[in-house]
C-alpha positions in Angstrom: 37.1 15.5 -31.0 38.2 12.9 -33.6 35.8 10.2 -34.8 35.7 7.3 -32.9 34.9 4.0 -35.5 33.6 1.0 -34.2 35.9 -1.8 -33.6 33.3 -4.3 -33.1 32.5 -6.7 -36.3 29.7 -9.0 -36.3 29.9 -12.1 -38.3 26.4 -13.6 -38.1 23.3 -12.4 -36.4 20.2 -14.4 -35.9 16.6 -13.4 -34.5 16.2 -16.1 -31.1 12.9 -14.5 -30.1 10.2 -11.7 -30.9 6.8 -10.9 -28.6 4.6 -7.3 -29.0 7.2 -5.4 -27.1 10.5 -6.9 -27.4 13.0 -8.6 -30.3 15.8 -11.0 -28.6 18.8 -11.3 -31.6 22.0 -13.2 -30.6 25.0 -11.9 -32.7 28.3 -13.7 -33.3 31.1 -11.0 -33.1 34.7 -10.4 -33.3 35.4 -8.3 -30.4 37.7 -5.0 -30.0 40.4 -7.6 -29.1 40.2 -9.8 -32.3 38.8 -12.4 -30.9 35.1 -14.3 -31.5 32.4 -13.7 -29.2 28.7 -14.2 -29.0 26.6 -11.0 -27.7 23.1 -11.0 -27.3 20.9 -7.9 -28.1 17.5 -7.0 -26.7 15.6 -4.6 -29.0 12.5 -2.7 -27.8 9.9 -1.6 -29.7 8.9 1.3 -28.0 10.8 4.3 -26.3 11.0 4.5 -22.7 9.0 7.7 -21.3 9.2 9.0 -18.0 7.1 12.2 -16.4 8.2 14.0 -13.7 4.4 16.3 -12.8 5.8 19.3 -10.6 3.1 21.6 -9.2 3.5 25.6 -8.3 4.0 24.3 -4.3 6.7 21.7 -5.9 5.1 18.6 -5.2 5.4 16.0 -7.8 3.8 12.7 -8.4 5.1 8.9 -7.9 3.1 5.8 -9.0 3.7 2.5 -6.9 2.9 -0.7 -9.1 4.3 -4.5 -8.3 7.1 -5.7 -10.9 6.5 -9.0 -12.4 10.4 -9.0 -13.5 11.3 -7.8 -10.0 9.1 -9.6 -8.2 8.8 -6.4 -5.9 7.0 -3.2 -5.4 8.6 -0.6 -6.9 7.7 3.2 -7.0 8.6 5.5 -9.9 7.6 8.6 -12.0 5.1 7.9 -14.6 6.7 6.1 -17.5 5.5 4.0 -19.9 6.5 2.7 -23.6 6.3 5.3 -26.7 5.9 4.1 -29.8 8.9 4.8 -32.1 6.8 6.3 -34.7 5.2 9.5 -32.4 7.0 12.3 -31.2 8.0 11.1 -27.3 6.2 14.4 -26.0 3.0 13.2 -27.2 3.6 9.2 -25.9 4.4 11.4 -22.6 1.1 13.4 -22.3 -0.9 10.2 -22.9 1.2 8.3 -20.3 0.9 11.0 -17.8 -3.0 11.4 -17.9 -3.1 6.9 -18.0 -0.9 6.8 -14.8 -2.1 9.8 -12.7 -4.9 11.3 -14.7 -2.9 14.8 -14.8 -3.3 16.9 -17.7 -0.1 19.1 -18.3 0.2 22.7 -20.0 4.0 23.0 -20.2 6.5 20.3 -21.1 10.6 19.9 -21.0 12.8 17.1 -22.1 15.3 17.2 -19.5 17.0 13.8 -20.3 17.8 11.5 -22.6 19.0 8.0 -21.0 19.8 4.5 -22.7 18.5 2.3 -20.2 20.8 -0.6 -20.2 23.4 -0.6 -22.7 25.5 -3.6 -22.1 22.3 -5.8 -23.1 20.0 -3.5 -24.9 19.8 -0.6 -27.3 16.7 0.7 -25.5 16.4 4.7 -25.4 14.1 6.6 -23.1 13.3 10.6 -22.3 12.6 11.6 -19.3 10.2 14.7 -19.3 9.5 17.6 -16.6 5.1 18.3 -16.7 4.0 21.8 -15.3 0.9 24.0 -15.4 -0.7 20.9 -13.8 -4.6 19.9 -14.3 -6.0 17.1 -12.5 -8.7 14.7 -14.3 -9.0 10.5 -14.0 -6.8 8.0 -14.9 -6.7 5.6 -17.7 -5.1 2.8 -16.2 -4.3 -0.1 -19.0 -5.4 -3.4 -18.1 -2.0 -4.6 -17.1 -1.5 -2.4 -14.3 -2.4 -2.3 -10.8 -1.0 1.4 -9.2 -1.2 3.6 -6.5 -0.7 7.1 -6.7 1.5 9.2 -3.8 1.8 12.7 -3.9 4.7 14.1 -2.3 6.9 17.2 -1.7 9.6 16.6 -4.9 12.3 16.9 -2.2 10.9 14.0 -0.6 11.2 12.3 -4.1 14.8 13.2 -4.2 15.4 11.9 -0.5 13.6 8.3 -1.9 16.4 8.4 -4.4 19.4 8.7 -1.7 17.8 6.4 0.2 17.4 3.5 -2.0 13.5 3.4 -2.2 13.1 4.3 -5.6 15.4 1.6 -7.8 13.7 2.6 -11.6 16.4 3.6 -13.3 14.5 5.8 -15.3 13.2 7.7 -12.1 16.5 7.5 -10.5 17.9 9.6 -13.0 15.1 11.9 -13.7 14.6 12.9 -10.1 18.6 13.3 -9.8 18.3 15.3 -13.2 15.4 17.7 -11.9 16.7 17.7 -8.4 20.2 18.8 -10.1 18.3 21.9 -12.5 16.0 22.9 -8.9 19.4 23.4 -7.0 18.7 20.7 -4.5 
């Protein structure tokens, strides 16, 4: 497979906004076409990490929260942010034992996923927890979750059904439904 260069240029870029978790950058561009354009760029500061827990009976995990972006309830695997510095396996343990209070012995990156790539250059792993141990969660003071154990193939079902919208999870339970032979 050949090399495939950019044919984007950009021109100008300017920082419009920056909080804890987020840089907003607007970019003046000449596009594929040769023609200017503005794009703007979201930049997170942390990795996306999603869990997927998965016991011996395969049950699995799902945490119900209410989205202030949404304005919804939304129900997902645990995921949190990972700071770009630490190995995303460790940001996963930590976010696994926070959400649920499970303690995992065996971990598998089954995914790698860039979230929304038309607006952002946000990238996040979704991991697969086994040899399950269950402790107390850590909740952080901005959340507000429920926990619901379920069969995983009822998981998968929420997926095809359109009651699990996360991105994230939707791939992640598609990923592990694919590798379980679903």
């Amino acid at each position: 497979m050949s090399e495939i260069k950019n044919p984007w240029r950009t021109l100008k870029s300017k920082q419009i906004y920056e909080n804890d978790w987020i840089v907003l950058s607007e970019h003046q561009v000449i596009n594929p076409n040769g023609n200017k354009g503005i794009y703007g760029k979201v930049s997170f500061k942390n990795i996306a990490i999603g869990i997927i827990p998965l016991d011996q009976n395969r049950d699995t995990w799902l945490v119900g929260q209410y989205r202030y972006t949404l304005d919804e309830y939304s129900w997902e695997i645990p995921m949190g942010g990972g700071l770009l510095s630490i190995d995303p396996e460790v940001s996963a343990k930590k976010e696994l034992l926070e959400e649920t209070g499970i303690i995992a012995n065996k971990w598998t990156r089954i995914l790698k996923i860039h979230t929304s790539n038309s607006v952002t250059d946000e990238v996040g792993f979704v991991f697969l927890a086994e040899d399950l141990l269950q402790s107390n969660p850590e909740y952080e003071d901005t959340e507000k979750i429920e926990i619901m154990k379920l069969p995983f193939k009822k998981a998968y079902e929420m997926v095809l059904n359109n009651k699990i919208t996360d991105s994230i999870s939707i791939a992640g339970i598609l990923k592990l439904g694919k590798i379980l032979d679903l």
